[in-house]
N, C-alpha and C positions, 0 to 999 in steps of 0.2 A: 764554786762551779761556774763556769763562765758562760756563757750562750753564743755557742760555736755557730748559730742563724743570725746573728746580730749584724745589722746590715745598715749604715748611717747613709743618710741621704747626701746627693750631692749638694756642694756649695752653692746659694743662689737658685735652688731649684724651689717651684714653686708648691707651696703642699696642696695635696688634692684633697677637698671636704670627703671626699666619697669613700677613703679608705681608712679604715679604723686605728684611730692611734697605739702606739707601741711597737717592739718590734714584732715583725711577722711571726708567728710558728703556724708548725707544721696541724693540719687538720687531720686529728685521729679518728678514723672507724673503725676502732677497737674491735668489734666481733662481729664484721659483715660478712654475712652467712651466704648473699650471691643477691642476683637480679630476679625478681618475683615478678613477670607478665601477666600473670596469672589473672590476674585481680583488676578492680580497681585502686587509685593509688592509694585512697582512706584505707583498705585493706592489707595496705603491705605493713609485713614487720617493724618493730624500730630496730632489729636490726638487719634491715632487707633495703633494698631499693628497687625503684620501679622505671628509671631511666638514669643512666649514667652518660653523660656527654661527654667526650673527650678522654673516659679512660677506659682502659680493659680490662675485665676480670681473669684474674689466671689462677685461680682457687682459692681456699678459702682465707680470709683474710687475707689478700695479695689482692692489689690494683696496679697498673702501671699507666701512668698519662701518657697518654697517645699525642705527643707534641707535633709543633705545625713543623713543616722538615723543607716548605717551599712557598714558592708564589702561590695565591690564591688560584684555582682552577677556571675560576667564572667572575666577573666582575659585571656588576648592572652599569646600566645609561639608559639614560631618560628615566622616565618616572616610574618605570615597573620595579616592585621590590621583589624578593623571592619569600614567596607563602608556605614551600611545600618541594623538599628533594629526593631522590632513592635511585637505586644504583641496579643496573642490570646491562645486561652483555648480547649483545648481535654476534653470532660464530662468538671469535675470541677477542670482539673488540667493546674494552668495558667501556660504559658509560654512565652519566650523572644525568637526571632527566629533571632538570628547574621547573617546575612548575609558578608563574609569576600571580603575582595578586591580580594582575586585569587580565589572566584566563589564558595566557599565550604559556606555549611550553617549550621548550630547550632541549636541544641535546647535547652534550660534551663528551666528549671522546678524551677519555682521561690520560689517552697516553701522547697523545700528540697536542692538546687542549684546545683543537677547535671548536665552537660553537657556529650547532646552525638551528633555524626556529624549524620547529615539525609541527608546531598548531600557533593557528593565528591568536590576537588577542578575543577573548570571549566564546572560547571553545571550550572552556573547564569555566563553570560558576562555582561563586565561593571556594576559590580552591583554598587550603588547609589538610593540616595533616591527618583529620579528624573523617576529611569529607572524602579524600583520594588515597586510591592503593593502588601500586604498583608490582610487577609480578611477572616472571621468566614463563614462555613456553619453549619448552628446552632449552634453544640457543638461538631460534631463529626468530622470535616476535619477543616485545614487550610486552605488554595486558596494563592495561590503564582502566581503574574502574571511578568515575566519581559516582558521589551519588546527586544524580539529577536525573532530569528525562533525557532519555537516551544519551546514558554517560559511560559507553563501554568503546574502547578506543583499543585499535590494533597499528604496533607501531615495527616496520620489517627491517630498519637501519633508512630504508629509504620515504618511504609511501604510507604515512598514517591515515590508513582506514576510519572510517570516523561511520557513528550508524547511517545504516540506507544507502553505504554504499556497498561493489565488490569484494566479496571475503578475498582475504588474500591466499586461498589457495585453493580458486576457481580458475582453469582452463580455460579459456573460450575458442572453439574450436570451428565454429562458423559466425563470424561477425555479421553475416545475413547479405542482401542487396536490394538497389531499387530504394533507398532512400535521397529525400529529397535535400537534406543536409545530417552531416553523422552525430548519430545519436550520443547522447552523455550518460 
């Protein structure tokens, strides 16, 4: 029986320490029964998982890898990495919301892939995926909650709210007069 994966290295290539010798086969999960959120992850099945990166379950024992199909949507510069991302929709324009390690956050507009900053740097502490959630109100706000003092953030595609200021859907119907310069 021959081994129809057998797959010989190019000539002159250099071997990598990092990946295990012989040839590749395929990695079986014989009897995975689906994704268990449920729990903590010491509590999931052996034969359960508790986060699957990169592929999708499509019933039982069936996975399909979810491959990259294009350019990356977001690329860093300078020294911010990305700590923390999730995905939510303005009307019907989706978007990736980067949350960076020094507390500045991103929005990507994943159909056209621009990127613009909607929080400066130091507006999210410790951000992680641990510390922030992210979250649809209907179609017209984001909800960004971290956990700090006062880490509840409204984000409208335009105008991210941030505590202590203007809810965003407050009227103001007399801006007043007789001020001596306009109030903030």
């Amino acid at each position: 029986m021959s081994d129809a994966f057998q797959v010989n290295p190019p000539t002159g290539e250099q071997e990598n320490p990092y990946v295990p010798a012989g040839s590749p086969k395929p990695l079986i999960f014989e009897e995975f029964a689906g994704i268990n959120t449920s729990t903590t992850r010491p509590g999931v099945a052996d034969n359960q998982a508790w986060w699957i990166d990169g592929f999708m379950p499509i019933g039982r024992r069936f996975l399909r890898t979810m491959p990259d199909v294009g350019a990356p949507i977001h690329q860093e510069s300078g020294s911010a990495t990305i700590a923390f991302f999730a995905f939510g929709n303005i009307g019907t324009t989706p978007y990736c919301i980067v949350f960076h390690n020094d507390g500045s956050l991103h929005a990507i507009n994943t159909i056209t892939l621009v990127a613009q900053t909607i929080a400066p740097a130091g507006t999210i502490t410790n951000p992680s995926r641990t510390n922030q959630g992210l979250s649809q109100w209907g179609s017209t706000y984001i909800l960004i909650v971290s956990n700090q003092t006062n880490g509840y953030f409204v984000w409208d595609g335009s105008v991210f709210y941030q505590p202590g200021s203007v809810s965003p859907i407050i009227t103001i119907t007399n801006g007043g007069t007789g001020y001596t310069s306009p109030p903030t």
